[in-house]
PyMOL Python script that loads the backbone (N, CA, C, O; Angstrom):
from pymol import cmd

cmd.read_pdbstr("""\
ATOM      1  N   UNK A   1      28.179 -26.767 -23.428  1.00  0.00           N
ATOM      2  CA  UNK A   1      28.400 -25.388 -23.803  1.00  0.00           C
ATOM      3  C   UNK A   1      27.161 -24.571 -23.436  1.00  0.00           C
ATOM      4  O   UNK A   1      26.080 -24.791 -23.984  1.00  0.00           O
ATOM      5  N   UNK A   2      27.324 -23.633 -22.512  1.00  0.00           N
ATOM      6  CA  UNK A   2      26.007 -22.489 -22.239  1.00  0.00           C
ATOM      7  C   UNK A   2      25.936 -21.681 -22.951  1.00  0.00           C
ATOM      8  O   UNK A   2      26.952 -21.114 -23.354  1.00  0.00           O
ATOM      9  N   UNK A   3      24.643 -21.325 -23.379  1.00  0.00           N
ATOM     10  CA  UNK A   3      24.505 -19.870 -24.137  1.00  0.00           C
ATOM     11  C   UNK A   3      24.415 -18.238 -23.243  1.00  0.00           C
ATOM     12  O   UNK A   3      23.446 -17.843 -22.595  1.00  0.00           O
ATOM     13  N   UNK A   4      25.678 -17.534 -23.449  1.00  0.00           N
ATOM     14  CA  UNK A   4      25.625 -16.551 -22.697  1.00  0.00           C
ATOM     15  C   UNK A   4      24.100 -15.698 -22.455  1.00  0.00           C
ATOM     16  O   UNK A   4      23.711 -15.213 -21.392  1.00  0.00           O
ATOM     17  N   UNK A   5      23.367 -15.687 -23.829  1.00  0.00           N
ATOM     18  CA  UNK A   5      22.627 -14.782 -23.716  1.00  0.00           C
ATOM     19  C   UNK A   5      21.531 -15.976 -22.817  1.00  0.00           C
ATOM     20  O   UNK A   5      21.092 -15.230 -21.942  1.00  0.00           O
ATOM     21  N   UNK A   6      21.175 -16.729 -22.679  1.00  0.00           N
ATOM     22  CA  UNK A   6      20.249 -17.052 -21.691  1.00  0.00           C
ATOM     23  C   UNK A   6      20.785 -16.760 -20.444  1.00  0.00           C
ATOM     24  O   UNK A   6      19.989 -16.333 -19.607  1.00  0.00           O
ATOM     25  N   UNK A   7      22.034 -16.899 -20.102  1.00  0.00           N
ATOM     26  CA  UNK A   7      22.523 -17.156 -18.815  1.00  0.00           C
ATOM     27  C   UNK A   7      22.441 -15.553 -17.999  1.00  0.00           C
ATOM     28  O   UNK A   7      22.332 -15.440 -16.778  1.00  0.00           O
ATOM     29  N   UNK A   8      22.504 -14.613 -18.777  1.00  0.00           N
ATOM     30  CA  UNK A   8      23.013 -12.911 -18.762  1.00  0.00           C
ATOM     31  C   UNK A   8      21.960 -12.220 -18.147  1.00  0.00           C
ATOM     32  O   UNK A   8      22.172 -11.189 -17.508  1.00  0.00           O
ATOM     33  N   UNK A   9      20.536 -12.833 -18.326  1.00  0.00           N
ATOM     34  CA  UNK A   9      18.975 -12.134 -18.414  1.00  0.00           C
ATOM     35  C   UNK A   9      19.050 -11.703 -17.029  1.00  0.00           C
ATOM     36  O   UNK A   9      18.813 -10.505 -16.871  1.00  0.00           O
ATOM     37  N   UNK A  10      19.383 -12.531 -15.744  1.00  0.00           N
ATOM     38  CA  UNK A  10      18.847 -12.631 -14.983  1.00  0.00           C
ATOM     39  C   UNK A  10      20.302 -11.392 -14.176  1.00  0.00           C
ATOM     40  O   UNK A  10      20.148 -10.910 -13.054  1.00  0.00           O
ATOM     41  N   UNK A  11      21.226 -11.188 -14.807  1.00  0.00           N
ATOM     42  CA  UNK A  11      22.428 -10.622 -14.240  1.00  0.00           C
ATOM     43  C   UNK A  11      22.203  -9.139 -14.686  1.00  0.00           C
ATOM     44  O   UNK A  11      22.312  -8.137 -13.980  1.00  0.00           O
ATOM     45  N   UNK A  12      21.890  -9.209 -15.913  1.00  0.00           N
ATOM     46  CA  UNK A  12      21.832  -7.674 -16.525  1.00  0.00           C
ATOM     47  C   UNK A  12      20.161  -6.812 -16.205  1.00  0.00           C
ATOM     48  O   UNK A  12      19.749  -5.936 -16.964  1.00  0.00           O
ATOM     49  N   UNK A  13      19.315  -7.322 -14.849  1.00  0.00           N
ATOM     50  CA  UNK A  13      18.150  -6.779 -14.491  1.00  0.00           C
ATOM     51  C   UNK A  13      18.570  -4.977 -13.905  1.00  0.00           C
ATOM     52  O   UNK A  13      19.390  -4.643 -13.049  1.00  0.00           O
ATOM     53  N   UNK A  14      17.929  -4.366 -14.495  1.00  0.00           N
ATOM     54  CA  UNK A  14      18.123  -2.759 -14.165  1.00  0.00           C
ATOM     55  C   UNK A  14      16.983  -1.943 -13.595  1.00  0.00           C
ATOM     56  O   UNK A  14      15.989  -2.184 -14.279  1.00  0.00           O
ATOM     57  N   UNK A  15      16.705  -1.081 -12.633  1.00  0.00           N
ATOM     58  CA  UNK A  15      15.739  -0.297 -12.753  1.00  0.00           C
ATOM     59  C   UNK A  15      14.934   0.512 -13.761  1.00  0.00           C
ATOM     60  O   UNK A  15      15.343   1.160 -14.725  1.00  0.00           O
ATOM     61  N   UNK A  16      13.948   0.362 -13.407  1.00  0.00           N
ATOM     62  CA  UNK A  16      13.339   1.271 -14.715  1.00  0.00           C
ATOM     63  C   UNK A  16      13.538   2.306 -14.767  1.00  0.00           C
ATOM     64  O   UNK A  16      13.799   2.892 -15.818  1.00  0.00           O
ATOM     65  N   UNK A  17      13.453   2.997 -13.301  1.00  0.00           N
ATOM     66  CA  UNK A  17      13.404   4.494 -13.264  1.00  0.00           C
ATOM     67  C   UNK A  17      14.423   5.219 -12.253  1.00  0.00           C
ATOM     68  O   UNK A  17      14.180   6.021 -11.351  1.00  0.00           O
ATOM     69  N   UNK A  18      15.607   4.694 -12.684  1.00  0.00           N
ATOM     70  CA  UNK A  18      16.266   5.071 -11.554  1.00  0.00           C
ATOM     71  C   UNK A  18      16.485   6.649 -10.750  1.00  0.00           C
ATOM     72  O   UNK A  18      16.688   7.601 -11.503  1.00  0.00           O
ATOM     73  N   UNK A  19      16.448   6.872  -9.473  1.00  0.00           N
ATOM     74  CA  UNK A  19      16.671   8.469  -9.232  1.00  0.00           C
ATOM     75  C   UNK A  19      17.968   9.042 -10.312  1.00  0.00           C
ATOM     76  O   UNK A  19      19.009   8.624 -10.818  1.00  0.00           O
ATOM     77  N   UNK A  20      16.877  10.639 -10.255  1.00  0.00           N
ATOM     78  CA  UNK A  20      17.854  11.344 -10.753  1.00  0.00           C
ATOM     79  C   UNK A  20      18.809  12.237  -9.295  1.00  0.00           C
ATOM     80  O   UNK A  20      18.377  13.130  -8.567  1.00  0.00           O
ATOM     81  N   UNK A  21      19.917  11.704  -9.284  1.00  0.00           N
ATOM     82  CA  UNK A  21      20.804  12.389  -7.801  1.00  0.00           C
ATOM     83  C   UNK A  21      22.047  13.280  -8.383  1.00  0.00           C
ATOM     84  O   UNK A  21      22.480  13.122  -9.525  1.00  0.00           O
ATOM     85  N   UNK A  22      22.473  14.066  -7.619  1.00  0.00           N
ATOM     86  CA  UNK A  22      23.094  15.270  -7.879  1.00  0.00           C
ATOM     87  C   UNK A  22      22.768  16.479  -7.644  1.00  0.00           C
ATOM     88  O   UNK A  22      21.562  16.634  -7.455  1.00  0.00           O
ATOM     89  N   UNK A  23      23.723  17.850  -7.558  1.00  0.00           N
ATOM     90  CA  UNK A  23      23.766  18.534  -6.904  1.00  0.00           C
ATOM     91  C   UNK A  23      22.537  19.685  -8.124  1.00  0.00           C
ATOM     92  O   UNK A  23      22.901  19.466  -9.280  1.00  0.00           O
ATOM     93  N   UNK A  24      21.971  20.170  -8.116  1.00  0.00           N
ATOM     94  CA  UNK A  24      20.532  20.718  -8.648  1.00  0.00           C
ATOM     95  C   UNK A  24      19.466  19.762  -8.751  1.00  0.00           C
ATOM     96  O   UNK A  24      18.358  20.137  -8.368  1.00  0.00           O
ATOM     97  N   UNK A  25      19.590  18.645  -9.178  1.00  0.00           N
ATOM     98  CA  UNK A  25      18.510  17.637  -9.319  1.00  0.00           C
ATOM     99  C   UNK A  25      18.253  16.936  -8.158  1.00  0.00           C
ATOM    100  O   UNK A  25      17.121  16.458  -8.235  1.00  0.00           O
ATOM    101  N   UNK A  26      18.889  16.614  -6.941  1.00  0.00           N
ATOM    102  CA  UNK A  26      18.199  16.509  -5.727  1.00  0.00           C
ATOM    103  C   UNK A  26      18.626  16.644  -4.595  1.00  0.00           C
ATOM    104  O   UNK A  26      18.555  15.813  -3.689  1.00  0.00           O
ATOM    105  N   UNK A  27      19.159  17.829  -4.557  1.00  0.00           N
ATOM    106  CA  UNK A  27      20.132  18.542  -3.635  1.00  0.00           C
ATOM    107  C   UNK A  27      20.517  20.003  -4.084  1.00  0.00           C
ATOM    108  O   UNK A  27      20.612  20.159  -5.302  1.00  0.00           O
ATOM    109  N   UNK A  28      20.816  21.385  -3.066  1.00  0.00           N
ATOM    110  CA  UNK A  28      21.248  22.105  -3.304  1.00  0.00           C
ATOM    111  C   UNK A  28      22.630  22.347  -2.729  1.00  0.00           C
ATOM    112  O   UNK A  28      23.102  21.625  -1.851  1.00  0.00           O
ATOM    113  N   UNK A  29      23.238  23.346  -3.231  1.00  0.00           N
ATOM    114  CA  UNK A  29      24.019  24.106  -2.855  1.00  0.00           C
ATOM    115  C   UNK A  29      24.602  25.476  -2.289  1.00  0.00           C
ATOM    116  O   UNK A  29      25.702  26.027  -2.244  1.00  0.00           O
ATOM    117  N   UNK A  30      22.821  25.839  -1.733  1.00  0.00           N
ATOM    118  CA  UNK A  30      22.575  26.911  -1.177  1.00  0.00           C
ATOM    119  C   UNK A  30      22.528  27.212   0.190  1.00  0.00           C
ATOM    120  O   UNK A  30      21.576  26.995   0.939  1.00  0.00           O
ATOM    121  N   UNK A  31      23.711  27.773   0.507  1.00  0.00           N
ATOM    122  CA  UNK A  31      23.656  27.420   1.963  1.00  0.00           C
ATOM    123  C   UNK A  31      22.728  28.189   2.782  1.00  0.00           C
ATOM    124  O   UNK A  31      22.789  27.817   3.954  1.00  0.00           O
ATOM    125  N   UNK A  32      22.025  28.979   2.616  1.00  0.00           N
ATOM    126  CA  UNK A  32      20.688  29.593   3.111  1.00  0.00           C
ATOM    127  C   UNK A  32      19.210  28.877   2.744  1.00  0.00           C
ATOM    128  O   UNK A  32      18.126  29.395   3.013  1.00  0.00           O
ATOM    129  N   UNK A  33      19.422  27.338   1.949  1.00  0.00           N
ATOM    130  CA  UNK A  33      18.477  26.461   2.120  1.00  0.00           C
ATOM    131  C   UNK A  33      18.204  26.292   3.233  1.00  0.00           C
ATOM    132  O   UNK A  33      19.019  26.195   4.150  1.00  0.00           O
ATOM    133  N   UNK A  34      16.496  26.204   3.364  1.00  0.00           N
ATOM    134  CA  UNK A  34      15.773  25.319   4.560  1.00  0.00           C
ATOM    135  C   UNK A  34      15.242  23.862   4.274  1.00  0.00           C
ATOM    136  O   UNK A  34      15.212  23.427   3.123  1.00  0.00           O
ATOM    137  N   UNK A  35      14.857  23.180   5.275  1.00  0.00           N
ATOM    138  CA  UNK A  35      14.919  21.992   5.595  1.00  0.00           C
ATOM    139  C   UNK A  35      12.968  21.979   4.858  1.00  0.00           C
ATOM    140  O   UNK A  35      12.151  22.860   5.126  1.00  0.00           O
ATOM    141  N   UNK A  36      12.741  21.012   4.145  1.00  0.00           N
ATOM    142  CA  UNK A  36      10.857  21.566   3.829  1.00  0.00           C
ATOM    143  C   UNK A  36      10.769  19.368   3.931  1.00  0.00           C
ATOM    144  O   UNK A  36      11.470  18.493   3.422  1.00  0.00           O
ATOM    145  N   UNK A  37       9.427  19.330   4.936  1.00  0.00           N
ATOM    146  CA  UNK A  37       8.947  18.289   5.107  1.00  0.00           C
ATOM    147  C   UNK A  37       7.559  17.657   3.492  1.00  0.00           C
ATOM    148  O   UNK A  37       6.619  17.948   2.752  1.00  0.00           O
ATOM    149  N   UNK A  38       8.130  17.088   3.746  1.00  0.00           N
ATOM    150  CA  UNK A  38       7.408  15.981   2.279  1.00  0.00           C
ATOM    151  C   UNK A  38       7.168  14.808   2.659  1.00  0.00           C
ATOM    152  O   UNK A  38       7.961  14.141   3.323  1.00  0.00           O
ATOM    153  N   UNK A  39       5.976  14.399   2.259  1.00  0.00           N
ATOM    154  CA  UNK A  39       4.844  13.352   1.913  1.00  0.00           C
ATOM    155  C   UNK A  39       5.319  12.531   1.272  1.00  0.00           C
ATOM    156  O   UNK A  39       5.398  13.320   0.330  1.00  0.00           O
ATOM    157  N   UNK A  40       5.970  11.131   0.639  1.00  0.00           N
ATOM    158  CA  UNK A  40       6.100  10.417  -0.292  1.00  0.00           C
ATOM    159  C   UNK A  40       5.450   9.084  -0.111  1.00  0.00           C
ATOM    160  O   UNK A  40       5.314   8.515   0.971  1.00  0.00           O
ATOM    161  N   UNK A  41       5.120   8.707  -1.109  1.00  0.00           N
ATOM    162  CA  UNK A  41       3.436   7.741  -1.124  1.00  0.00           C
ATOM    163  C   UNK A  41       4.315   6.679  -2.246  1.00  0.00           C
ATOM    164  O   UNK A  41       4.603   7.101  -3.366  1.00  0.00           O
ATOM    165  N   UNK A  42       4.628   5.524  -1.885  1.00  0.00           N
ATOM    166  CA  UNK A  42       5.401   4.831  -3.156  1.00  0.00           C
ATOM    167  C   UNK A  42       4.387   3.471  -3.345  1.00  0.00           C
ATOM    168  O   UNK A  42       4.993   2.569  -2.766  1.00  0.00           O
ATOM    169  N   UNK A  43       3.692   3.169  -3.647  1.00  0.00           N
ATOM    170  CA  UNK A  43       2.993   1.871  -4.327  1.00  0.00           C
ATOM    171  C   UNK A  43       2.165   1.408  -2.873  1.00  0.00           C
ATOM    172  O   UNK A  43       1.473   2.228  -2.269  1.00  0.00           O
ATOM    173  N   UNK A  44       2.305   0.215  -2.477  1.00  0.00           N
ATOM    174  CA  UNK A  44       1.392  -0.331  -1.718  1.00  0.00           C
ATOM    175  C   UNK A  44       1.809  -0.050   0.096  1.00  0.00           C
ATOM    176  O   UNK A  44       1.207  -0.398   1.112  1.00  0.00           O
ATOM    177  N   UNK A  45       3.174   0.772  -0.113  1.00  0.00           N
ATOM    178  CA  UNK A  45       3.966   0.873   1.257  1.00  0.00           C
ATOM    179  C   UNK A  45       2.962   2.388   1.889  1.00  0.00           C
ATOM    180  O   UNK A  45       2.197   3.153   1.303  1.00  0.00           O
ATOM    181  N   UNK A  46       3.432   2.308   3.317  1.00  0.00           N
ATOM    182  CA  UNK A  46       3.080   3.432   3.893  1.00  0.00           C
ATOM    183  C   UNK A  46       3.656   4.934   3.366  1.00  0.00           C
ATOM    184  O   UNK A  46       4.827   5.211   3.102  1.00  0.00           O
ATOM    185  N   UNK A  47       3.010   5.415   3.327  1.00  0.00           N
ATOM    186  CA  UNK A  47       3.716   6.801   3.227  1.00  0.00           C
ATOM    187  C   UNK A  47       4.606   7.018   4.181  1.00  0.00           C
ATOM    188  O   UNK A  47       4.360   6.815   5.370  1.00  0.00           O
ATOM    189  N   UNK A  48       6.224   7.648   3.536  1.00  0.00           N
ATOM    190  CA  UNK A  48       6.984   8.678   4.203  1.00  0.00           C
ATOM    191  C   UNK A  48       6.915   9.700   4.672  1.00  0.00           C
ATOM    192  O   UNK A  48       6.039  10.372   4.128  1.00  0.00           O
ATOM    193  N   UNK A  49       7.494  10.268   5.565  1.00  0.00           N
ATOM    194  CA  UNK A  49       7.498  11.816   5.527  1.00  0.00           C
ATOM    195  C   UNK A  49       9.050  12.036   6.013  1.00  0.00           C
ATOM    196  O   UNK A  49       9.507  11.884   7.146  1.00  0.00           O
ATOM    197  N   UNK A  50       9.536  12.328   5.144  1.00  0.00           N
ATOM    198  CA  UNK A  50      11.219  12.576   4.572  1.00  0.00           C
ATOM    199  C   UNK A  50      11.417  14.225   4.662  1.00  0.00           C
ATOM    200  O   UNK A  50      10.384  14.895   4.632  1.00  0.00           O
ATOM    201  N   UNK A  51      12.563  14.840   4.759  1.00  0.00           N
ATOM    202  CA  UNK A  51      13.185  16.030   4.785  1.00  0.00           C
ATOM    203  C   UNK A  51      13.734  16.261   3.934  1.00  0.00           C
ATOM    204  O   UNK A  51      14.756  15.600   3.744  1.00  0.00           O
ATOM    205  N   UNK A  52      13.349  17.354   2.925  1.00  0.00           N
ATOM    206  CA  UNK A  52      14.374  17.796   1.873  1.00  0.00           C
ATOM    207  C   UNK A  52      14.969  18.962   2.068  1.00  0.00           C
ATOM    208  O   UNK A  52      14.228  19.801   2.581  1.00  0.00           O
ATOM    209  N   UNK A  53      16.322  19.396   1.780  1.00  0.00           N
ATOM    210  CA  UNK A  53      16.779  20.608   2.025  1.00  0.00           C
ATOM    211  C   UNK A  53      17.078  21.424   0.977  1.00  0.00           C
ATOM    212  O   UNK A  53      18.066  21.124   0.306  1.00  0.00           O
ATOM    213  N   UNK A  54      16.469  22.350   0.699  1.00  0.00           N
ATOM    214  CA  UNK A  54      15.924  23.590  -0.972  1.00  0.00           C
ATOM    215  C   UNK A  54      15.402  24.525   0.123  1.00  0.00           C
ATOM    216  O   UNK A  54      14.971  24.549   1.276  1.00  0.00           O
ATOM    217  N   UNK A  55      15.856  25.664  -1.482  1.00  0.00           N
ATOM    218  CA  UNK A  55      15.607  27.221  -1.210  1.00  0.00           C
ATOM    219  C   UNK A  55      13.633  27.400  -0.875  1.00  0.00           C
ATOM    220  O   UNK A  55      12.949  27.834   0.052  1.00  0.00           O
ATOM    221  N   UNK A  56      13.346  26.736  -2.332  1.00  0.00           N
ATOM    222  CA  UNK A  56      11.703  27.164  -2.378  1.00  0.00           C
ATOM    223  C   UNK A  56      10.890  25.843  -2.484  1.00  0.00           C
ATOM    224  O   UNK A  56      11.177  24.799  -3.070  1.00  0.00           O
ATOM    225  N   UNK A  57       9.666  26.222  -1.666  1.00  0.00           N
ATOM    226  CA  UNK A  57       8.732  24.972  -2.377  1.00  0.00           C
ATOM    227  C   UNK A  57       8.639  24.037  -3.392  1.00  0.00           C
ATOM    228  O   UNK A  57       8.552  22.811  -3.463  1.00  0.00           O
ATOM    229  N   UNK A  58       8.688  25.091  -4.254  1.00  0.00           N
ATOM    230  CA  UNK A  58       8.949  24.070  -5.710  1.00  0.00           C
ATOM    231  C   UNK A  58      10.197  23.694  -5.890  1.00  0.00           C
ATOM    232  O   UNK A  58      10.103  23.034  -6.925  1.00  0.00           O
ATOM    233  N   UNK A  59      11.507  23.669  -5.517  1.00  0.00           N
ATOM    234  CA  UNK A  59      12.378  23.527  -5.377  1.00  0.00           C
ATOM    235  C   UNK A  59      12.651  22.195  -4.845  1.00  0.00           C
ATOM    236  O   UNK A  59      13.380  21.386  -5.420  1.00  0.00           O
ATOM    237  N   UNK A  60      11.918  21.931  -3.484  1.00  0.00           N
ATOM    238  CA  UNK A  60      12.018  21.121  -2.680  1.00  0.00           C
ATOM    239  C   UNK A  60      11.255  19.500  -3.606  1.00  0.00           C
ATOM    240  O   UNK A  60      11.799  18.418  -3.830  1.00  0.00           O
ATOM    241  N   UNK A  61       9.502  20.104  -4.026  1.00  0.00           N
ATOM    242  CA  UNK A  61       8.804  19.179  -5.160  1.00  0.00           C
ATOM    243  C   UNK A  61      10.092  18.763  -5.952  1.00  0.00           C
ATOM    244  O   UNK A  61      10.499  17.622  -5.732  1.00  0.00           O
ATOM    245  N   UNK A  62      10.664  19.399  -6.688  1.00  0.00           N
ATOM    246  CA  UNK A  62      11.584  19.101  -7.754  1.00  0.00           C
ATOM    247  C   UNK A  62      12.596  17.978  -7.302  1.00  0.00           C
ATOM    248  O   UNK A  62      12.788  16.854  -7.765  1.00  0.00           O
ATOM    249  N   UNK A  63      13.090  18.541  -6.413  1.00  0.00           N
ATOM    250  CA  UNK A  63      14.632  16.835  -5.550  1.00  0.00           C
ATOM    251  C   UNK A  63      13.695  15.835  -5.559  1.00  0.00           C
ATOM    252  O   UNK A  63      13.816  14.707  -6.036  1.00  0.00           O
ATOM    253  N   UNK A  64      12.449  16.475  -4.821  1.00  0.00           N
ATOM    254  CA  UNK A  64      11.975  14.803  -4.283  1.00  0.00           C
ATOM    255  C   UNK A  64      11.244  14.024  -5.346  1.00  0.00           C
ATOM    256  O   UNK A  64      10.943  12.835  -5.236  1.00  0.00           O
ATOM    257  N   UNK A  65      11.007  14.726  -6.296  1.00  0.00           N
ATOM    258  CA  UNK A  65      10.446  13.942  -7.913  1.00  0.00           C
ATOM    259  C   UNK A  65      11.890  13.478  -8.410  1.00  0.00           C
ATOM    260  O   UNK A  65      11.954  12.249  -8.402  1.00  0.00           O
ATOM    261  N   UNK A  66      12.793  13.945  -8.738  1.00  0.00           N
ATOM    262  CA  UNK A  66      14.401  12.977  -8.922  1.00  0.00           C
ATOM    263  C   UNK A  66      14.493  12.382  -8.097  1.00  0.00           C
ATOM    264  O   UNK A  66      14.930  11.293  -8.467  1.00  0.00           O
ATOM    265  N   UNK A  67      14.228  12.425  -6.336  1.00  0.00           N
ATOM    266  CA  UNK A  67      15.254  11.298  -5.311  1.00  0.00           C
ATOM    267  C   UNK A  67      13.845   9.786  -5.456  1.00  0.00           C
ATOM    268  O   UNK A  67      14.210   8.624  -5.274  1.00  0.00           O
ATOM    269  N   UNK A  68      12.594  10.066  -5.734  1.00  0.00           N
ATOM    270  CA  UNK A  68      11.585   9.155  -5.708  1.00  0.00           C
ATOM    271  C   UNK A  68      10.776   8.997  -7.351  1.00  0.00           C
ATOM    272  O   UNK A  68       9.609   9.267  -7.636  1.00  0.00           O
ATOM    273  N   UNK A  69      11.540   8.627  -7.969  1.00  0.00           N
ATOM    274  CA  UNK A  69      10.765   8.987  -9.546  1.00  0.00           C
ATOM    275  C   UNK A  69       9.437   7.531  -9.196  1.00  0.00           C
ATOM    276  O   UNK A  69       8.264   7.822  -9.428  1.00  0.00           O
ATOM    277  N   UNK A  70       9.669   6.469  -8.806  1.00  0.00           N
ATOM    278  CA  UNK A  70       8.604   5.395  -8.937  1.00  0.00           C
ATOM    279  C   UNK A  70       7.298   5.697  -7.438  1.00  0.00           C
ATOM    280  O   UNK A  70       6.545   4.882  -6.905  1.00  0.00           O
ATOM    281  N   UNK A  71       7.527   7.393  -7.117  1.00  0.00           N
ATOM    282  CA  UNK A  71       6.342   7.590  -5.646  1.00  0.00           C
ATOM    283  C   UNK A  71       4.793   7.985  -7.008  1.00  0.00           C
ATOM    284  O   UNK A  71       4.873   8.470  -8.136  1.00  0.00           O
ATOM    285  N   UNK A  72       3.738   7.577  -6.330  1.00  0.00           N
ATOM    286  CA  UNK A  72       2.654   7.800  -6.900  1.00  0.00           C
ATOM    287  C   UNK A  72       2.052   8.973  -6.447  1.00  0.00           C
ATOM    288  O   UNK A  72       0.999   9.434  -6.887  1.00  0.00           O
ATOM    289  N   UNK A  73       2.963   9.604  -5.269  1.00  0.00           N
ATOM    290  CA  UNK A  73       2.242  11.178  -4.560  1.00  0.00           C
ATOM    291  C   UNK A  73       3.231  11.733  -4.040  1.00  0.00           C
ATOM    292  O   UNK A  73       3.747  10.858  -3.345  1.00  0.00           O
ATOM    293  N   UNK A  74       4.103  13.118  -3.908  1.00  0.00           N
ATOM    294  CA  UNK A  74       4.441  13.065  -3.395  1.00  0.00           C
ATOM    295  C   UNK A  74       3.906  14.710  -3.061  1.00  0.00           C
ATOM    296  O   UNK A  74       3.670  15.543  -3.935  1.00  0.00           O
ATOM    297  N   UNK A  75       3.756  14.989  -1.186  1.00  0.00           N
ATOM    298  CA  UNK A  75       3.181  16.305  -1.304  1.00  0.00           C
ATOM    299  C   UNK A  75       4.580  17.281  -0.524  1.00  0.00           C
ATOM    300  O   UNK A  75       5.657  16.979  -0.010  1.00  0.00           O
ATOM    301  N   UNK A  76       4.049  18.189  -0.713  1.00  0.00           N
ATOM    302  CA  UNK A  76       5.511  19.247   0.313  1.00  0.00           C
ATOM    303  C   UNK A  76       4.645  19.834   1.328  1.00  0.00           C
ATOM    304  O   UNK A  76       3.839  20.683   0.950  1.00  0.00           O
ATOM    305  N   UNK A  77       4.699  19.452   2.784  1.00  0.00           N
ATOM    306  CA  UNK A  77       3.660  19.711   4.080  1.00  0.00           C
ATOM    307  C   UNK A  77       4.005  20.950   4.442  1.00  0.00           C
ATOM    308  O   UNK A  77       3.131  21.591   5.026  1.00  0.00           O
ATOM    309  N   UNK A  78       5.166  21.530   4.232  1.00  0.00           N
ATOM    310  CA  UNK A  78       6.011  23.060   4.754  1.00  0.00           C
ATOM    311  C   UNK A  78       7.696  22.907   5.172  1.00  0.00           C
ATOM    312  O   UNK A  78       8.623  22.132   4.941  1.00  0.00           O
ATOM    313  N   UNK A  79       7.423  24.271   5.998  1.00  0.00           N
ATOM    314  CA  UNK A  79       8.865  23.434   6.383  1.00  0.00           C
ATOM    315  C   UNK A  79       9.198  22.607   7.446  1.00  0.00           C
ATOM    316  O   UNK A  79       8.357  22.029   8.133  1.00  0.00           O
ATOM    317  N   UNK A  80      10.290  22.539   7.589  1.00  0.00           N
ATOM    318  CA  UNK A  80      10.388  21.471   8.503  1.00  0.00           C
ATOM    319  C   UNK A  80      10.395  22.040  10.210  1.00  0.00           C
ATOM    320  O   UNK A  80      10.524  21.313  11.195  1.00  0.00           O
ATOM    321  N   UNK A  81      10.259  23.183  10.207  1.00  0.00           N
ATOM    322  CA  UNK A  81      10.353  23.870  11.917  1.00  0.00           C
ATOM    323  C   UNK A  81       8.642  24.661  11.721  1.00  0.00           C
ATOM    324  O   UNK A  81       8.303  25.586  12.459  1.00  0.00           O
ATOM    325  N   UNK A  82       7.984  24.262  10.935  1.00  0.00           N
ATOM    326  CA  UNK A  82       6.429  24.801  10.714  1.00  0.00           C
ATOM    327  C   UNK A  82       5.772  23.618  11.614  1.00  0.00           C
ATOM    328  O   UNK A  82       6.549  22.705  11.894  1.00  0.00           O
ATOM    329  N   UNK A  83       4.593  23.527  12.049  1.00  0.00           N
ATOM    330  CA  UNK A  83       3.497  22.573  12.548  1.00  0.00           C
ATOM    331  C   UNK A  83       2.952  22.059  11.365  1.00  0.00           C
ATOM    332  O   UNK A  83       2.716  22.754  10.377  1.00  0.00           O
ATOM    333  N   UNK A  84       2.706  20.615  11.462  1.00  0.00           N
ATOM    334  CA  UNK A  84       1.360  20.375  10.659  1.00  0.00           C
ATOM    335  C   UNK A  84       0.029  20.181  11.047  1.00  0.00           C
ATOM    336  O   UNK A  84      -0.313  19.393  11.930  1.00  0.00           O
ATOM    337  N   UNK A  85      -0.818  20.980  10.315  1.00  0.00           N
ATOM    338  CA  UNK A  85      -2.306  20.672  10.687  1.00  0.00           C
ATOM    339  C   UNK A  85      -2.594  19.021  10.481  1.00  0.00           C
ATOM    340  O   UNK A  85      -3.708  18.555  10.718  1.00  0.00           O
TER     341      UNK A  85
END
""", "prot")
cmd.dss("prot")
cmd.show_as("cartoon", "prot")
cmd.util.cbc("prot")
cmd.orient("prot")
């Protein structure tokens, strides 16, 4: 006879922090959104540089803190048809 609860531990493993996804929390619905380039820095991996599509700067910070809750940096470089220095 097995005991469920030993057997379960290894089945019922969850994220800690899972993204927050959906349409205000990391995505808009503005169709006069632009495309804004972002930095994301997640633990020991290389940094990204991912495309988010939002109205404003902070807008853009905001998705990519819900689409990456476990990044340790994440910056907003501009937009995405801007140069980077």
């Amino acid at each position: 006879m097995s005991n469920k609860r030993e057997a379960s531990y290894v089945l019922g493993w969850q994220e800690d922090n899972p993204p927050a996804l959906g349409e205000g929390l990391s995505r808009t619905s503005n169709p006069r959104a632009v495309l804004w380039r972002v930095d994301v820095q997640t633990g020991s991996a290389r940094p990204m540089i991912t495309t988010v599509r939002a109205s404003t700067k902070t807008e853009a910070l905001k998705f990519s803190k819900n689409r990456y809750p476990t990044a340790i940096s994440i910056k907003v470089l501009g937009k995405a048809n801007d140069k980077i220095n």
